[in-house]
MARVONU-634247 format. One record per residue (C-alpha): residue number from 1; residue in three letters; x, y, z. Coordinates in steps of 0.1 Angstrom, whole numbers. Each point is the difference from the previous one (the first is absolute). Example, Ala and Ser with C-alpha at 12.3 -4.5 7.8 and 13.67 -1.06 7.14 Angstrom:
<recs>
n 1; res ALA; xx 123; yy -45; zz 78
n 2; res SER; xx 14; yy 34; zz -7
</recs>
This chain:
<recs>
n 1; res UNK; xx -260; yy 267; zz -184
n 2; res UNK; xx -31; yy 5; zz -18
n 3; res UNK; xx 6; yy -23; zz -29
n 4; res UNK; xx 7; yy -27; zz 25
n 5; res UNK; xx -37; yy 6; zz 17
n 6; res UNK; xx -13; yy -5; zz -33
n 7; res UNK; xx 19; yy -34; zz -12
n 8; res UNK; xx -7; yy -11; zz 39
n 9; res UNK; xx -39; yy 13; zz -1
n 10; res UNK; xx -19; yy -32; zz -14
n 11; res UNK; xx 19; yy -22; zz 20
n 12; res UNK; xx -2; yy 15; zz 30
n 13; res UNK; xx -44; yy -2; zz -9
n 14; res UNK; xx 5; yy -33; zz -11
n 15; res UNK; xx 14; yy -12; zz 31
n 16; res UNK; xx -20; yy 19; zz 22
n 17; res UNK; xx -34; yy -14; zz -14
n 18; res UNK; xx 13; yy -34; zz 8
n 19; res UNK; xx 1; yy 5; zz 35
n 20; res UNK; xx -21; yy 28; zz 7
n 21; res UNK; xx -14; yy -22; zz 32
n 22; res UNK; xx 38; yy 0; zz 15
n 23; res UNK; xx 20; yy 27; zz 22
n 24; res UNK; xx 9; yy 25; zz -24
n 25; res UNK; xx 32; yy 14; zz 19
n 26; res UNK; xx 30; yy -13; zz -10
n 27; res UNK; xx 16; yy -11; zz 40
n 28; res UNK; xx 38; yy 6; zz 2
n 29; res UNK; xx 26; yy -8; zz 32
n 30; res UNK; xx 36; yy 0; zz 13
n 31; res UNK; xx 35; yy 12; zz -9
n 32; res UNK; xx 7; yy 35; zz 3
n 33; res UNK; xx 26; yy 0; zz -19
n 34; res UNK; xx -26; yy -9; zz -28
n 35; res UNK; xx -28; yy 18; zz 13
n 36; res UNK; xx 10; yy 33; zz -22
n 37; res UNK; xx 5; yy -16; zz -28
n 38; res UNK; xx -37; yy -17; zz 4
n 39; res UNK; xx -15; yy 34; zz 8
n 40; res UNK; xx 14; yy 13; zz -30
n 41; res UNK; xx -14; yy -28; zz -24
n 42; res UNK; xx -37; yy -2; zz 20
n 43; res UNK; xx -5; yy 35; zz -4
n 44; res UNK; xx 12; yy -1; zz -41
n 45; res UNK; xx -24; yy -30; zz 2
n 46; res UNK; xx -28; yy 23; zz 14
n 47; res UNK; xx 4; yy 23; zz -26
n 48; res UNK; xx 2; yy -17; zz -32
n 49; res UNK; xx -22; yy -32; zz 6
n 50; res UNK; xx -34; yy -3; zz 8
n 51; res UNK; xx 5; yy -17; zz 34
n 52; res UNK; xx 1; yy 20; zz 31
n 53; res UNK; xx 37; yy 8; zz 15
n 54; res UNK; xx 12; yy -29; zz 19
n 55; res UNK; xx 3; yy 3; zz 40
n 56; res UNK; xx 42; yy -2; zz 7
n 57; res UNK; xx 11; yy -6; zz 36
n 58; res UNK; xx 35; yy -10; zz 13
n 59; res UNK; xx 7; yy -22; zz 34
n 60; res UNK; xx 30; yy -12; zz -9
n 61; res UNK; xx 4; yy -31; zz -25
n 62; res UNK; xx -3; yy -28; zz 25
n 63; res UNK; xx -31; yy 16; zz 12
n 64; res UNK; xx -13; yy 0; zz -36
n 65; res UNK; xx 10; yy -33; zz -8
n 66; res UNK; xx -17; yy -13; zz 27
n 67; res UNK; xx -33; yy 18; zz -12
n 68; res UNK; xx 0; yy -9; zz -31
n 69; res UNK; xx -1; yy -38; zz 14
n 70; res UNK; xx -28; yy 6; zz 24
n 71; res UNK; xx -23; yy -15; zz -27
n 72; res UNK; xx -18; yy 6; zz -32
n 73; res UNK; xx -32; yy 18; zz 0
n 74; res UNK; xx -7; yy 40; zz -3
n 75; res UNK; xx 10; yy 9; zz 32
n 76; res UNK; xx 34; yy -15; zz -1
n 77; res UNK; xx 26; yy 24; zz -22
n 78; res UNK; xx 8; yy -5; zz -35
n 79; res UNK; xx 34; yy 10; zz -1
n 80; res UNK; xx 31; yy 1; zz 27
n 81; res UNK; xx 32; yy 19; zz -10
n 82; res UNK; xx 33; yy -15; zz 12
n 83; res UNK; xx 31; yy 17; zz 1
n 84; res UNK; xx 14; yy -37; zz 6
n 85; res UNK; xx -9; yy -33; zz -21
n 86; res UNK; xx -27; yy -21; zz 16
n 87; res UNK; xx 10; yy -26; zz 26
n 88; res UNK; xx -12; yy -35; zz 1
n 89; res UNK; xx -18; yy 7; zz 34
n 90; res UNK; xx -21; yy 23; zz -23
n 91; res UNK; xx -6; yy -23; zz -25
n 92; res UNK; xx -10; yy -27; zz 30
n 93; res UNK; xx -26; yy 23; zz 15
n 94; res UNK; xx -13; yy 8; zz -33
n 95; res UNK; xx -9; yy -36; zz -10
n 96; res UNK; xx -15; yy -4; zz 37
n 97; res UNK; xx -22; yy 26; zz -5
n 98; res UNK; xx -10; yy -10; zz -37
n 99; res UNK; xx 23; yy 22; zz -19
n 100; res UNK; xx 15; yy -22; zz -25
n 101; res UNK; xx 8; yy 24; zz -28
n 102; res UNK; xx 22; yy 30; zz 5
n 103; res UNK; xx 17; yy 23; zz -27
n 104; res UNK; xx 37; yy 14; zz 5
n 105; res UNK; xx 3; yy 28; zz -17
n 106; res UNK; xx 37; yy 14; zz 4
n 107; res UNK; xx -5; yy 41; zz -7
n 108; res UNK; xx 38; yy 12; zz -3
n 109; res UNK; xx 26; yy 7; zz 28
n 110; res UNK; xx 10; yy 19; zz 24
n 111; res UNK; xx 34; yy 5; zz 26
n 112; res UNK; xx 0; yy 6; zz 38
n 113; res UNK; xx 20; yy 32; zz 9
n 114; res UNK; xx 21; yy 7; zz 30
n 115; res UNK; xx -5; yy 43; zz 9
n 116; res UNK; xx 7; yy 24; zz 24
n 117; res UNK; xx -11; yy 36; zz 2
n 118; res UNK; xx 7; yy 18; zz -29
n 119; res UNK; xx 23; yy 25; zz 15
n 120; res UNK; xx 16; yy -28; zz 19
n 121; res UNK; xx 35; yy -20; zz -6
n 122; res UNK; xx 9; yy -21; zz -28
n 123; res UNK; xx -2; yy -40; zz 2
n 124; res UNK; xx 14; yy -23; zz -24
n 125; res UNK; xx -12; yy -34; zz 12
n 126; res UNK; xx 6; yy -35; zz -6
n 127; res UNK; xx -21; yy -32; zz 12
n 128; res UNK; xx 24; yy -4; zz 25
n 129; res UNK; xx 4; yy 33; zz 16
n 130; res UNK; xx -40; yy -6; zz 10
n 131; res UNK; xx 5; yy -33; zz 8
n 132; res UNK; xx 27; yy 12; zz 23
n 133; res UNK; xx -19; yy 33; zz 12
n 134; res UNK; xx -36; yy -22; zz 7
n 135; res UNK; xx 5; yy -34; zz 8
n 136; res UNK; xx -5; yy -16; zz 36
n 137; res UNK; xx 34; yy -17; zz -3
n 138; res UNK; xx 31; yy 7; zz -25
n 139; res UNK; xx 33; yy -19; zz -5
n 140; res UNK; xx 31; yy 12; zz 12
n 141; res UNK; xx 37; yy -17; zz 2
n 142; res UNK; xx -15; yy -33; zz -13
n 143; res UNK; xx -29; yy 0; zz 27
n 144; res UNK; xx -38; yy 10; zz 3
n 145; res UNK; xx -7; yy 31; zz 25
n 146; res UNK; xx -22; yy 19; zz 11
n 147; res UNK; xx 2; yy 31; zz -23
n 148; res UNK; xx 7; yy 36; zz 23
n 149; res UNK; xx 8; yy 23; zz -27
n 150; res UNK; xx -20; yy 33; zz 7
n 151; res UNK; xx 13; yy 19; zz -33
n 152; res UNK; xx 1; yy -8; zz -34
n 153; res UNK; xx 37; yy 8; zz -3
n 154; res UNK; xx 2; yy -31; zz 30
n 155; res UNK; xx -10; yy -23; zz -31
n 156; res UNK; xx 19; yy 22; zz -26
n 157; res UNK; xx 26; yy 22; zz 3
n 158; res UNK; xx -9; yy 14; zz -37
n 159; res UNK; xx -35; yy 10; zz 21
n 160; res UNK; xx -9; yy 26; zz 15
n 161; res UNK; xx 2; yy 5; zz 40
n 162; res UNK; xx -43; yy 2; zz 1
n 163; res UNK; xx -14; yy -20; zz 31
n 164; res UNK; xx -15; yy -29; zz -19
n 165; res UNK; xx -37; yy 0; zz 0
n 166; res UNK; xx -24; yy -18; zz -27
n 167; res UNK; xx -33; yy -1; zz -12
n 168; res UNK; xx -9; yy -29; zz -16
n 169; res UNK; xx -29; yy -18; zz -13
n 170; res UNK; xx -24; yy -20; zz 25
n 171; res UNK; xx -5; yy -39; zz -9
n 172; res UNK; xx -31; yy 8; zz -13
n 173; res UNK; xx 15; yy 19; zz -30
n 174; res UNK; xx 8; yy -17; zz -34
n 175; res UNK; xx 32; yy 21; zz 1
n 176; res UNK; xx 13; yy -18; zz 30
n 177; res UNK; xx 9; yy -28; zz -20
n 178; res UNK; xx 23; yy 15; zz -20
n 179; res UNK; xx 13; yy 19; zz 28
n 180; res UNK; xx 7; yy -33; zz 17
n 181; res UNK; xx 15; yy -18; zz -30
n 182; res UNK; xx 18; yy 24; zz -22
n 183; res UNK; xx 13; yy 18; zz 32
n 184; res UNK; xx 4; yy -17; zz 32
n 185; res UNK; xx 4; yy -34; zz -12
n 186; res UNK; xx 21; yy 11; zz -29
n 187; res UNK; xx 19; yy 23; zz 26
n 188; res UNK; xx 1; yy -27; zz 22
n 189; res UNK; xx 21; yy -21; zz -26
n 190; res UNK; xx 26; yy 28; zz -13
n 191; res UNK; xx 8; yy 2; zz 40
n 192; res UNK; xx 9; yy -37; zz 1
n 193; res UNK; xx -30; yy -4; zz 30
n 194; res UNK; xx -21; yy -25; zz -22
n 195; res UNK; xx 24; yy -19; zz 0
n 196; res UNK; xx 7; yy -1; zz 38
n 197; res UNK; xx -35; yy -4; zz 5
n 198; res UNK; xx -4; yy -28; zz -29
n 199; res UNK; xx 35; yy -19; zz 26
n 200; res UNK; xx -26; yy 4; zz 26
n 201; res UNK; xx -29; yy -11; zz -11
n 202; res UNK; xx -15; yy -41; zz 6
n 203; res UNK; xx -21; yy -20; zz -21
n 204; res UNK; xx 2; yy -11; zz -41
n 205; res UNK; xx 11; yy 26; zz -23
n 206; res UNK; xx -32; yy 20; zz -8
n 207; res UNK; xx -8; yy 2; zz 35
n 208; res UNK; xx 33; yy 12; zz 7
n 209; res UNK; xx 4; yy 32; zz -26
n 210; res UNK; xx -40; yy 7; zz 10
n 211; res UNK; xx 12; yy 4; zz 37
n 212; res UNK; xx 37; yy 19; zz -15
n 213; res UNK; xx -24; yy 26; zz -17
n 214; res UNK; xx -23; yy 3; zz 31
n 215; res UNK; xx 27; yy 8; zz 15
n 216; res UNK; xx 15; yy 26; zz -24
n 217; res UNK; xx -39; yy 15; zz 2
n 218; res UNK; xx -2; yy 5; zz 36
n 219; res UNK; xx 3; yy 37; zz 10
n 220; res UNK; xx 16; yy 16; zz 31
n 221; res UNK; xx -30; yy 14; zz 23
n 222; res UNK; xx 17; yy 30; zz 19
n 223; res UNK; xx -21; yy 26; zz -19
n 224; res UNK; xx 26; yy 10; zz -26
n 225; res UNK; xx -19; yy -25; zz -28
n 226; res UNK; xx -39; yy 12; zz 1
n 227; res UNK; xx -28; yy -23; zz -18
n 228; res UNK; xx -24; yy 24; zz -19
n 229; res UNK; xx -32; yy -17; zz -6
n 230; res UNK; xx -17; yy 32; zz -14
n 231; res UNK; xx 7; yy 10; zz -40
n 232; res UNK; xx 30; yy 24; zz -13
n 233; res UNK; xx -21; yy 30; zz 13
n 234; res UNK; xx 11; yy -13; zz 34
n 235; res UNK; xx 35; yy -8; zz -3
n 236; res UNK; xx 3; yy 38; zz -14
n 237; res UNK; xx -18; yy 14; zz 32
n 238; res UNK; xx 25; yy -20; zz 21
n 239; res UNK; xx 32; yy 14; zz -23
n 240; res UNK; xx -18; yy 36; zz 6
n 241; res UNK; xx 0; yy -5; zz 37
n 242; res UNK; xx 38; yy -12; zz -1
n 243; res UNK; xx 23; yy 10; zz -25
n 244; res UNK; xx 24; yy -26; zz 8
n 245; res UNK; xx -23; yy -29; zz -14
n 246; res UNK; xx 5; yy -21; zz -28
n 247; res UNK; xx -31; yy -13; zz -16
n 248; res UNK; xx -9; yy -23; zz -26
n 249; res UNK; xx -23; yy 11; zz -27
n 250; res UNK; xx -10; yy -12; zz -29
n 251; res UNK; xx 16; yy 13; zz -33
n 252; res UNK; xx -37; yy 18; zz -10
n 253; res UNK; xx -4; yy 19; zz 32
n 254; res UNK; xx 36; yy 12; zz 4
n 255; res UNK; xx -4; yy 12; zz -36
n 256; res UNK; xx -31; yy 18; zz 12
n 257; res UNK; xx 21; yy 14; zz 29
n 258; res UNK; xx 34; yy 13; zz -9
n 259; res UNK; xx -11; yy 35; zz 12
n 260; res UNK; xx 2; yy -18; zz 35
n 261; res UNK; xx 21; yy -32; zz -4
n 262; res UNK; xx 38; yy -7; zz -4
n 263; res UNK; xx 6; yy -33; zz -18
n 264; res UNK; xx 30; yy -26; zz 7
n 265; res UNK; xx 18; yy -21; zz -29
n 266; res UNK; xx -4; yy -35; zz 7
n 267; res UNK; xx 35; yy -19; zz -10
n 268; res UNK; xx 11; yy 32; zz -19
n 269; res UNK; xx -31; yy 0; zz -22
n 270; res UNK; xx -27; yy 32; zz 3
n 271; res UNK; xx -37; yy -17; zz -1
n 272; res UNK; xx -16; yy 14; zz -29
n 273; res UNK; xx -26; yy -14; zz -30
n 274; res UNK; xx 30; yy -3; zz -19
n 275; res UNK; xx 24; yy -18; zz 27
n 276; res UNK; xx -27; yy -25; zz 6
n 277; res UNK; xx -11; yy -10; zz -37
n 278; res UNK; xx 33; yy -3; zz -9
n 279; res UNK; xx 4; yy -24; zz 28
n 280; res UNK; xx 27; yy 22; zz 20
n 281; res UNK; xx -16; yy 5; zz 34
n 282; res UNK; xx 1; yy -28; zz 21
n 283; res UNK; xx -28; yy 6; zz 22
n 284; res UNK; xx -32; yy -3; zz -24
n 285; res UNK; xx -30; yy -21; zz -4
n 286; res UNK; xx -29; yy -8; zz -26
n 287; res UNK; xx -38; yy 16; zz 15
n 288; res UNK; xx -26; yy -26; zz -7
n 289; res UNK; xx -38; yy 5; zz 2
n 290; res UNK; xx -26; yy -35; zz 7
n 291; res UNK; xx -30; yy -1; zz -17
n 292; res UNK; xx -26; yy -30; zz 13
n 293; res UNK; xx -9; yy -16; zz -32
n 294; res UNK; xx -39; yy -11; zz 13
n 295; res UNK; xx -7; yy 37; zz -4
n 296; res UNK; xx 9; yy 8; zz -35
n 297; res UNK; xx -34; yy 1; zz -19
n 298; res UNK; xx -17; yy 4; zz 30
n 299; res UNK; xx 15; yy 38; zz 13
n 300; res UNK; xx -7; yy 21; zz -22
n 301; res UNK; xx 25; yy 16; zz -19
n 302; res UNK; xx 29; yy -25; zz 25
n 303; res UNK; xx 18; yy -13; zz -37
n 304; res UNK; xx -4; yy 37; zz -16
n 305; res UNK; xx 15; yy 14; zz 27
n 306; res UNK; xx 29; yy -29; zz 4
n 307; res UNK; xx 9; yy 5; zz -39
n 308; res UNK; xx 1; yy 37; zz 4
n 309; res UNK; xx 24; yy -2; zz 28
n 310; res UNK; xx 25; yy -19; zz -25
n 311; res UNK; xx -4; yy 14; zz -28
n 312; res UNK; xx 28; yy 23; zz -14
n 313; res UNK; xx -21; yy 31; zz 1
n 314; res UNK; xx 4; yy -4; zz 36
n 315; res UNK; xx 30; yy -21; zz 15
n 316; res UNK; xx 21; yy 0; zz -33
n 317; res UNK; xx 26; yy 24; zz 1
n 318; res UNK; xx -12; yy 30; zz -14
n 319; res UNK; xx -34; yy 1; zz 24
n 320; res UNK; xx -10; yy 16; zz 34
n 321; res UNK; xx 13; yy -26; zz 22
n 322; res UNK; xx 39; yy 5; zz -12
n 323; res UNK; xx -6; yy 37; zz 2
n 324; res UNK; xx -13; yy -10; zz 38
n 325; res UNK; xx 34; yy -23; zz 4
n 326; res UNK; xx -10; yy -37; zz -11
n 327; res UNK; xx 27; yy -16; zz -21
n 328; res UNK; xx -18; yy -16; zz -33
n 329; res UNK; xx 4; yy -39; zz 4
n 330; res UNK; xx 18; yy -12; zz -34
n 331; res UNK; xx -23; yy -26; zz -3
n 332; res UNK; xx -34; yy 19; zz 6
n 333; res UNK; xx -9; yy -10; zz -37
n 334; res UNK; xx -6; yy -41; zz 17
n 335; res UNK; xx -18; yy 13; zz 28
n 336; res UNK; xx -20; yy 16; zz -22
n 337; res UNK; xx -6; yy -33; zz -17
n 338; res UNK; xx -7; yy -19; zz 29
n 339; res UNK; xx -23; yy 27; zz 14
n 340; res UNK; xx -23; yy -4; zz -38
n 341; res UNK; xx 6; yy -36; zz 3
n 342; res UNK; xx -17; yy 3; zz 39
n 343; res UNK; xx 31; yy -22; zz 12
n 344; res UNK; xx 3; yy -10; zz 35
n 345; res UNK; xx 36; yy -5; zz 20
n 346; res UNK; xx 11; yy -35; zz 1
n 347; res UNK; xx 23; yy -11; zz 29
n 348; res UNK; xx 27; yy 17; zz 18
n 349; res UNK; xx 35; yy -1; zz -13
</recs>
């Protein structure tokens, strides 16, 4: 990268003399999902710009959020990486605390894996098979139950006979979201138990499929569905110490893992780079990083550092963070745009 530290050079000097009385470390939270890809671009950063390396931390994306609307000032964080879009909530306790202005930056994307130990059985899943496998209650002859099945080949014959027992992503984690929408909830409807719950449900319309989905979210609590609030690293330690666990990953680290890890097909489709840009994997979702707007021109280096992330040399789809597993967003050439442009994120869709 050595032509890129020389076009970066008098920028970086430029910027840096304009705020040579402000914190001059770059202050990064949040996802682990996106916490590798962040690492990867801070220490590029380090190397080819004139600003020190940036600090990266994870804590989960909730956690992050919630940071990064603590305030403005230099000891609040600049930056909080989301594996899941902003809520309002967020935005609320922002403009609270005084942050009015805040960045979206959508990186790329990435799929959440289902795997088992490596030398373990084959699974072929579908939304509903975990839906059926997980869930607190399950529908069965036209009613809602309490679900009892122990194996997976209780919820699917096609399965194997494995006692069921999953890992899954704590509340905290961005990647929960996606677990509970694209899985449970859209398990929850191939199973015909939304709409059982949805007959059961009181109040207007909104309230009632907001209580239907609740519903389809709640998870049985006799051990054989386990919350992991730690990162990947942990949910691998737990598949190590039994190899009848499923646990879900995200694409990245199971790619950085298949010495140890078994993958599942998700409704017949392999997770790959490929399945997921084409738009054939059902279980993906965009990665997102939040830049407070009040510190740009003030942190040194903070808009350097936010263009470098986007630019093609890193999250197109020839840089590091594909190699690492990101998929390219088809549309990074308007981030980039609104990044130069310094644009913040209007309201929630």
């Amino acid at each position: 990268m050595n032509t890129l530290k020389l076009a970066a050079s008098a920028l970086a000097l430029a910027a840096a003399a304009t705020a040579a009385d402000a914190r001059d470390q770059i202050q990064i939270t949040g996802s682990s999902t996106v916490l590798p890809y962040a690492t990867i671009v801070a220490e590029a950063f380090g190397e080819n710009f004139d600003f020190p390396t940036p600090v990266v931390e994870g804590g989960g994306s909730g956690a992050g959020r919630k940071k990064l609307c603590e305030g403005v000032g230099e000891n609040t964080v600049d930056i909080a990486n989301s594996s899941s879009r902003i809520s309002q909530s967020d935005i609320d306790l922002c403009a609270t605390n005084g942050v009015a202005e805040i960045m979206e930056i959508r990186i790329g994307y990435d799929g959440i894996v289902f795997a088992s130990d490596v030398n373990g059985a084959d699974f072929a899943f579908t939304p509903a098979d975990i839906y059926g496998a997980l869930a607190k209650d399950v529908a069965k002859d036209g009613a809602i139950t309490a679900n009892t099945a122990k194996a997976w080949n209780e919820v699917n014959a096609a399965l194997p006979a494995q006692p069921i027992l999953a890992m899954i992503p704590g509340t905290k984690h961005g990647t929960r979201e996606v677990f509970d929408t694209k899985v449970l909830v859209a398990g929850c409807k191939e199973t015909g138990a939304y709409d059982l719950f949805l007959a059961a449900a009181t109040g207007e319309e909104a309230d009632k499929k907001k209580a239907a989905e609740a519903s389809c979210m709640a998870l049985r609590t006799d051990g054989l569905s386990i919350d992991i609030d730690g990162d990947y690293t942990e949910t691998l330690a737990r598949l190590d110490a039994d190899k009848n666990a499923i646990g879900v990953f995200g694409l990245s680290f199971y790619q950085n893992n298949t010495d140890k890890l078994k993958v599942a097909t998700m409704g017949g489709v392999v997770p790959s780079v490929e399945s997921i840009a084409a738009g054939d994997y059902p279980v993906s979702r965009p990665l997102f990083f939040y830049v407070k707007k009040a510190h740009i021109g003030v942190i040194p280096g903070l808009k350097e550092f936010v263009e470098f992330f986007v630019s093609d040399e890193m999250a197109g789809p020839d840089g590091p963070l594909a190699a690492y597993g990101l998929v390219s967003d088809p549309e990074l050439a308007a981030t980039q745009a609104a990044v130069a442009a310094e644009t913040p994120m209007g309201p929630l869709n």
